[in-house]
PASEBA-1860 file (N, C-alpha, C; in nm, 3 decimals):
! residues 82
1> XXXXXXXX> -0.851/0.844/-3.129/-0.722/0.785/-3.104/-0.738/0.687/-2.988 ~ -0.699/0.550/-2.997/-0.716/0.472/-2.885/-0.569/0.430/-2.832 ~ -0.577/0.439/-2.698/-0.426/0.401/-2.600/-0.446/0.256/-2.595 ~ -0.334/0.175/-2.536/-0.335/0.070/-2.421/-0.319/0.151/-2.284 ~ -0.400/0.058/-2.219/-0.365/0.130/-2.057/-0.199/0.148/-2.029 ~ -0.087/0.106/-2.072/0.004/0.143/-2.042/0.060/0.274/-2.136 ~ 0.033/0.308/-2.264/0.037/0.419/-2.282/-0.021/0.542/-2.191 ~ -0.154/0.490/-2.160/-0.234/0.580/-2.130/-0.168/0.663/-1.998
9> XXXXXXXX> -0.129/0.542/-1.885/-0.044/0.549/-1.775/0.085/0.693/-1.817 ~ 0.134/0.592/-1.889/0.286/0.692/-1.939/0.241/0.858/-1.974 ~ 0.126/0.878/-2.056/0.117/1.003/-2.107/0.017/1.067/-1.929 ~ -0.047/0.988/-1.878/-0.094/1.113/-1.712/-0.010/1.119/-1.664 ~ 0.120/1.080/-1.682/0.258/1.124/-1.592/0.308/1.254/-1.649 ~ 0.328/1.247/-1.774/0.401/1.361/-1.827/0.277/1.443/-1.856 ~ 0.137/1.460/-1.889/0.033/1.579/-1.852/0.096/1.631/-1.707 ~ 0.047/1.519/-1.572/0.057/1.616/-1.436/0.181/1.667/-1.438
17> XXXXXXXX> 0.335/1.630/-1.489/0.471/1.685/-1.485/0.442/1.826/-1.506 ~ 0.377/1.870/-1.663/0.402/1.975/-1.732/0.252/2.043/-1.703 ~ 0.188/2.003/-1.656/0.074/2.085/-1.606/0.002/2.094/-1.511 ~ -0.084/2.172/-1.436/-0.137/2.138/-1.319/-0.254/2.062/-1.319 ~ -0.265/2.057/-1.169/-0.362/1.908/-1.154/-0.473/1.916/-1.179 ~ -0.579/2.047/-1.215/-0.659/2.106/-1.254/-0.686/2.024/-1.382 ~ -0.600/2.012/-1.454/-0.612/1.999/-1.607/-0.606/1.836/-1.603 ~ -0.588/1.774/-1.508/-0.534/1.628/-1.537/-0.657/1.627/-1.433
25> XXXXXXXX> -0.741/1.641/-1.330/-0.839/1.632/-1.316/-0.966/1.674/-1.345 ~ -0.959/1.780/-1.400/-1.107/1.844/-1.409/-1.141/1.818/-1.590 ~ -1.202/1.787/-1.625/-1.276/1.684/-1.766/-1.326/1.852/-1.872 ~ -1.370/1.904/-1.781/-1.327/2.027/-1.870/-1.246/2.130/-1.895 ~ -1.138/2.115/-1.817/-0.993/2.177/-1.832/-0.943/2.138/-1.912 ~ -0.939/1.986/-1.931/-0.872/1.910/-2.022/-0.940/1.942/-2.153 ~ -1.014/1.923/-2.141/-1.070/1.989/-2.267/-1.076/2.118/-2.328 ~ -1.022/2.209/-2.257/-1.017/2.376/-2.302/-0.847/2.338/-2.290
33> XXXXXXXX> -0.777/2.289/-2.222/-0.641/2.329/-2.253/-0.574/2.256/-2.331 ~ -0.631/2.105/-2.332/-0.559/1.984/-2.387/-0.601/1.989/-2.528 ~ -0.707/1.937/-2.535/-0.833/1.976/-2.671/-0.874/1.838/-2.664 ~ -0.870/1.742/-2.546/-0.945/1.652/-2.547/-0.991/1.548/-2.469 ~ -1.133/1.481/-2.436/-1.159/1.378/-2.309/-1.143/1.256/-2.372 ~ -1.094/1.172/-2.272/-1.086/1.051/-2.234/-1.224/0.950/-2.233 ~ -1.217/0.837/-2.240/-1.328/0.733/-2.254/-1.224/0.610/-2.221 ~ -1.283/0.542/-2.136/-1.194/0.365/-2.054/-1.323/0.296/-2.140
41> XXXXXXXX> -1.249/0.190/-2.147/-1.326/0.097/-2.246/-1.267/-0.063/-2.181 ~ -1.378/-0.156/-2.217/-1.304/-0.268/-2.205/-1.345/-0.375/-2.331 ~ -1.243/-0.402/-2.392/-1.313/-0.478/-2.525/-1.303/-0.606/-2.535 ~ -1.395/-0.711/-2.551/-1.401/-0.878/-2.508/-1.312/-0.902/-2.667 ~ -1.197/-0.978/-2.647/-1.159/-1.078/-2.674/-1.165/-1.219/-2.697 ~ -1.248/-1.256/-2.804/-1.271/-1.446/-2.755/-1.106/-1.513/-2.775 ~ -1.122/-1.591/-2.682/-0.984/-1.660/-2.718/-0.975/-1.783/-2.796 ~ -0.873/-1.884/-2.839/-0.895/-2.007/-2.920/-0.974/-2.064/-2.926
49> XXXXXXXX> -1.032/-2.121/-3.003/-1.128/-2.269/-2.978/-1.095/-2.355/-2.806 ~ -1.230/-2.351/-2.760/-1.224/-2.412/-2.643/-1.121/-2.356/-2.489 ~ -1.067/-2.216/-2.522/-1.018/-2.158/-2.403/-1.124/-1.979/-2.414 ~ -1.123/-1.980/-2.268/-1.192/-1.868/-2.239/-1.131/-1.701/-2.304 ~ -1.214/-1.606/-2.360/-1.147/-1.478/-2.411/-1.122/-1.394/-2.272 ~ -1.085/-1.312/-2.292/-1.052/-1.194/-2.234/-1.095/-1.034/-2.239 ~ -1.080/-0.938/-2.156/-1.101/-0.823/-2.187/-0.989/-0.733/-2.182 ~ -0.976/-0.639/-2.310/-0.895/-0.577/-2.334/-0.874/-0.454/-2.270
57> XXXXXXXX> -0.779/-0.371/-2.209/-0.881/-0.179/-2.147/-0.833/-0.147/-2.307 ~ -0.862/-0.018/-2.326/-0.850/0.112/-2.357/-0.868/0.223/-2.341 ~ -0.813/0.343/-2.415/-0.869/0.488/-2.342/-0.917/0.522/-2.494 ~ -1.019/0.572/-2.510/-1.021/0.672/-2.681/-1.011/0.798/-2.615 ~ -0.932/0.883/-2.626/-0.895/1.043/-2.687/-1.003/1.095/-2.787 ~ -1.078/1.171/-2.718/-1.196/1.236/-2.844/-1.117/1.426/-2.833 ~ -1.111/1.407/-2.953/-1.029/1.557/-2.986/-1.165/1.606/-3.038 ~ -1.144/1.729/-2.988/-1.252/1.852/-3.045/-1.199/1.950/-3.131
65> XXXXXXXX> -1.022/1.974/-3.125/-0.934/2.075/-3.215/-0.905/1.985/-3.293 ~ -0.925/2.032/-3.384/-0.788/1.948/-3.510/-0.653/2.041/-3.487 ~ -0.629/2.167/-3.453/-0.489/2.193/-3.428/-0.414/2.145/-3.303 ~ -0.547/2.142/-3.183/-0.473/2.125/-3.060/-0.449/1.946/-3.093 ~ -0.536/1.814/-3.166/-0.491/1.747/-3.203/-0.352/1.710/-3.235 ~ -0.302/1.799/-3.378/-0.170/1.802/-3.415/-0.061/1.793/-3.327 ~ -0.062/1.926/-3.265/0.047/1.954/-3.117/0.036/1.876/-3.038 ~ -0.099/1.779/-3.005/-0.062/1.656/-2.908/-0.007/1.593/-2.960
73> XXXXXXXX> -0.027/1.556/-3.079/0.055/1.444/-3.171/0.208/1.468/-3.168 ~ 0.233/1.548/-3.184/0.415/1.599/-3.219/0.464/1.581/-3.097 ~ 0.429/1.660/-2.953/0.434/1.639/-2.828/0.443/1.558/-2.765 ~ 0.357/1.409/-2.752/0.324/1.325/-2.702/0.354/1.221/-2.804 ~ 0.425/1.209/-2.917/0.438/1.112/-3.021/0.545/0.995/-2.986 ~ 0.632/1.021/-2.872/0.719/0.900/-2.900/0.615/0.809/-2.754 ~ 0.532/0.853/-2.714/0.387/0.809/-2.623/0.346/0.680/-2.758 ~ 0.307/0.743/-2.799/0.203/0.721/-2.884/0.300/0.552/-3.015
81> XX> 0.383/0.619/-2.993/0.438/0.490/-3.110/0.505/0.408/-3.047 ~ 0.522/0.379/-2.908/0.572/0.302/-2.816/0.452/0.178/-2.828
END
């Protein structure tokens, strides 16, 4: 699953809200409670003929549950379709 950095932003607000900081910091918490780590990315963009591209961020979400998947999905979905 890949974010824009402003999704990405929006959903570590509502993780640290509803959970502790343990889980929103530690890479394997998140992964035993959440069901999944994070990856920042930056992806080149060429731009028009004759103007310079750009780089894009992202986050990919690597899920290890397919159930804990689901429940992020339902949970975190109006995140996600914004």
């Amino acid at each position: 699953m890949v974010l824009t950095s402003t999704q990405w932003l929006d959903l570590q607000e509502r993780i640290s809200a509803e959970y502790p900081r343990s889980v929103s910091m530690v890479r394997s918490r998140k992964r035993e409670v959440l069901g999944f780590t994070e990856r920042h990315h930056r992806r080149w963009l060429p731009g028009v003929p004759g103007s310079v591209g750009y780089y894009q961020v992202e986050v990919h979400l690597d899920f290890f549950d397919e159930a804990k998947r689901t429940f992020f999905t339902l949970k975190y979905g109006d995140i996600l379709n914004d």
